[in-house]
C-alpha positions in Angstrom: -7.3 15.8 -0.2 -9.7 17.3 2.3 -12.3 18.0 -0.2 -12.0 14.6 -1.8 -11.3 12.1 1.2 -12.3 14.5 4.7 -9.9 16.0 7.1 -9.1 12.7 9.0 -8.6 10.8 5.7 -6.3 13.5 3.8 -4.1 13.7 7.5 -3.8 9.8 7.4 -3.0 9.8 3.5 0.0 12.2 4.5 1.1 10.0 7.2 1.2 7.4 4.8 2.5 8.9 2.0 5.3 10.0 3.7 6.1 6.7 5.0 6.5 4.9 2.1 8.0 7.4 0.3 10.9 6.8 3.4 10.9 3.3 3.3 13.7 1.5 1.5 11.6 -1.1 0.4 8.2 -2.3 0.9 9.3 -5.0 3.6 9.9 -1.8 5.7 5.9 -0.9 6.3 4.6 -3.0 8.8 1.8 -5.7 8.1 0.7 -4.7 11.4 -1.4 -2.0 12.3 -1.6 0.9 12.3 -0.5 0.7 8.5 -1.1 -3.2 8.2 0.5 -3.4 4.8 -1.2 -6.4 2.8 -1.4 -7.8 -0.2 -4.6 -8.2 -1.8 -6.6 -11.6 -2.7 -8.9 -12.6 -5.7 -9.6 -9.6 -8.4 -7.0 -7.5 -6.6 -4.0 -9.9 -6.9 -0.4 -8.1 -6.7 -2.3 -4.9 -5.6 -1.1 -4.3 -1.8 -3.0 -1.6 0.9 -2.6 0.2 4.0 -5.2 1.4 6.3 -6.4 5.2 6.1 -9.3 5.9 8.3 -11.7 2.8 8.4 -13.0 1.7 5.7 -11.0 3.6 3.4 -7.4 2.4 2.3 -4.7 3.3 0.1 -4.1 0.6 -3.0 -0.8 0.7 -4.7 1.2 -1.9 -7.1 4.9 -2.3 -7.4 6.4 -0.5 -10.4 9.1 -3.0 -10.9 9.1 -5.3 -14.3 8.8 -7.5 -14.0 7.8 -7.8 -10.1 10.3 -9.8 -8.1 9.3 -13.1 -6.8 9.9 -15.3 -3.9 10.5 -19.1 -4.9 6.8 -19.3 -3.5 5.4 -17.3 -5.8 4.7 -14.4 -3.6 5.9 -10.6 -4.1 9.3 -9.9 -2.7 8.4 -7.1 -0.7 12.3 -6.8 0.4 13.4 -5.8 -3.8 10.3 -3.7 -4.1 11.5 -0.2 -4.0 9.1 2.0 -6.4 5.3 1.5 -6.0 2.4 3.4 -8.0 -0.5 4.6 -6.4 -3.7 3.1 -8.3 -6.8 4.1 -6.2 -8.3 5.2 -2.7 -11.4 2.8 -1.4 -13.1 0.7 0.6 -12.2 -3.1 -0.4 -14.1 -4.8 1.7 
């Protein structure tokens, strides 16, 4: 990870790992930062992140199919309890 991402990068990829390989579900990592969970808009609909070191975040997708809803339409981050990691970027 150090090769690939840099030393502060591969440390924040751990932290994150590790926390939501903890949580429950995904309502348990906070939209706030530091890891300001969120999902993503336009092309990358139903994909969420979290930060890593600026501008570089981890983007993941809920494994569940099919992906639970909320009566809004939105991802019921409370039911999702297995994610895939799908890339490491810069989405802005």
């Amino acid at each position: 990870m150090k090769r690939a991402f840099g030393a502060k990068n591969a440390a924040k990829l751990g932290q994150r790992l590790f926390e939501l390989q903890a949580a429950e579900s995904l309502q348990e990592i906070s939209y706030h930062p530091p890891a300001r969970c969120h999902e993503l808009t336009g092309k990358q609909v139903g994909q969420f992140s979290v930060d890593l070191e600026h501008p570089c975040r981890l983007l993941f997708v809920p494994v569940d199919n099919p992906v639970p809803r909320l009566k809004n339409g939105g991802i019921d981050r409370s039911s999702v309890r297995e994610i895939e990691i799908i890339d490491i970027k810069d989405t802005h």
